[in-house]
N, C-alpha and C positions, 0 to 999 in steps of 0.2 A: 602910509598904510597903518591901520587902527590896529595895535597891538594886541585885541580881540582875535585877527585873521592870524596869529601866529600860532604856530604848536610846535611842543617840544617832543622830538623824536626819538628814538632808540632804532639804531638797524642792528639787529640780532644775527646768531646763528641760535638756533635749537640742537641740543645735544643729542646725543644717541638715547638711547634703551637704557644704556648702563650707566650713564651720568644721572639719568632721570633719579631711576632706583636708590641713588645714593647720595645724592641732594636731599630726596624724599627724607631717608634715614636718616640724614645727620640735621632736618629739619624735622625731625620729629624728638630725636633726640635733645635739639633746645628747646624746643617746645617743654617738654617735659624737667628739666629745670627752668624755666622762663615763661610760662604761663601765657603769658599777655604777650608773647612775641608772636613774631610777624610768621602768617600760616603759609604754605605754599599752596595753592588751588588753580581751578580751570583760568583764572586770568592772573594770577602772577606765579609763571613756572621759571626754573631757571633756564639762564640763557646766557650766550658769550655774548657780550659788548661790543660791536664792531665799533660803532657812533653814534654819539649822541649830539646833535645840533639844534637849531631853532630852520625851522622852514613855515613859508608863506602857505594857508591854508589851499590856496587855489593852485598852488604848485604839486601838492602832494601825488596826486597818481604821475605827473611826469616822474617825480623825485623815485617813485616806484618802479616804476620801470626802468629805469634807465640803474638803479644800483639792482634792482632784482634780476637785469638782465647778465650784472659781474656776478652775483652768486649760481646763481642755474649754471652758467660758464664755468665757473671753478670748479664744479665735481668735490663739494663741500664733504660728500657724504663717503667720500678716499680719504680723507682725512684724518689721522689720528691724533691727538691730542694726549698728553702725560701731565696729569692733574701732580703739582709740585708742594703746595702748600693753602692752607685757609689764611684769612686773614677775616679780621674785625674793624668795625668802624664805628665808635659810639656815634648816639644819635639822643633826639629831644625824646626821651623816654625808652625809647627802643633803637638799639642799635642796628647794625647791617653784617650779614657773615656773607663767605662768599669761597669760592674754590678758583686760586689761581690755576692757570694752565703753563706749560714752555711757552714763549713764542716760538713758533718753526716759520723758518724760510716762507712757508707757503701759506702762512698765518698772515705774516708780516702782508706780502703782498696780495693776497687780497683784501686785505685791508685795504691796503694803501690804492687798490683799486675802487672798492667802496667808498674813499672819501675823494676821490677824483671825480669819481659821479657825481656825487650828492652836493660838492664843490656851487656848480653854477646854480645851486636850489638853496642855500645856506643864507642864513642870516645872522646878523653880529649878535644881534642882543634881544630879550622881551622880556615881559612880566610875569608873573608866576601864574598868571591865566593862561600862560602858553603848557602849563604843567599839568592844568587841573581841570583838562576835561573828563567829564563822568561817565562812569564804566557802560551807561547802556548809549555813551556819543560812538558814534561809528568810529571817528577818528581815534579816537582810544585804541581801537582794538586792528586796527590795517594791517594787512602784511603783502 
C-alpha cells in the first residue's frame, strides 16, 4: 500500500459546555502573553484523546463505525470528568498546553474498548503525509 492511502487519526470525545468555556479562557489567556500561539477556532477545538493511530484510507468509514458504534454505546455524555492539572509541551516555536483529566474506571474502559475496535483497522507505521492533509480534505475533518 502507497503510504499516500494512509492517514493519521485522532478518535476524540468532545467535552461539555463547561470545558469548552474554559479551555476558551485559559486559551485566550496565553494568547495574550504569547501572541503567535496556537488559536483555538471552528477546526481545532479541544478535545479528550482516546487514540491516535495510522489507518488505511479505504478503511476509514469501517474504522467509523465500528469505534463510533463503542462511543454512542457508552452513554459518554453521564460522564463526568475532574480536570486535575495542565501540563506544557515545548514545541519548534510554539509549544502545546493542555488540561489533564482523572482516569475513572469508565474512562479507562472505554477506551480500552475504542482501541479494540480500531485494533483490526490500525497500521504500524507512515509518513508525515499520513499527518498533513489540508483542512478543506474531507478526511481532515470525519467524525
Amino acid at each position: 500500500m502507497a503510504m499516500s492511502e494512509v492517514t493519521a487519526i485522532d478518535i476524540l470525545l468532545e467535552p461539555d459546555g463547561r470545558m469548552l468555556v474554559r479551555a476558551e479562557s485559559n486559551n485566550a489567556r496565553l494568547r495574550r502573553a504569547y501572541p503567535d500561539g496556537f488559536a483555538l477556532d471552528a477546526d481545532h477545538r479541544p478535545h479528550i484523546t482516546m487514540l491516535q493511530c495510522f489507518v488505511a484510507a479505504k478503511d476509514l468509514d469501517a474504522l467509523c463505525s465500528a469505534t463510533g458504534d463503542v462511543v454512542r454505546n457508552a452513554k459518554v455524555a453521564g460522564m463526568e470528568l475532574q480536570a486535575v492539572r495542565y501540563y506544557y509541551t515545548p514545541g519548534s516555536g510554539v509549544g502545546l498546553a493542555g488540561i489533564c483529566a482523572t482516569l475513572t474506571p469508565e474512562l479507562r474502559k472505554l477506551q480500552a474498548a475504542v482501541i479494540a475496535a480500531a485494533t483490526p483497522f490500525m497500521l504500524a507505521t507512515a509518513t508525515i503525509d499520513a499527518f498533513t492533509a489540508g483542512h478543506d480534505n474531507p478526511r481532515s475533518t470525519r467524525r
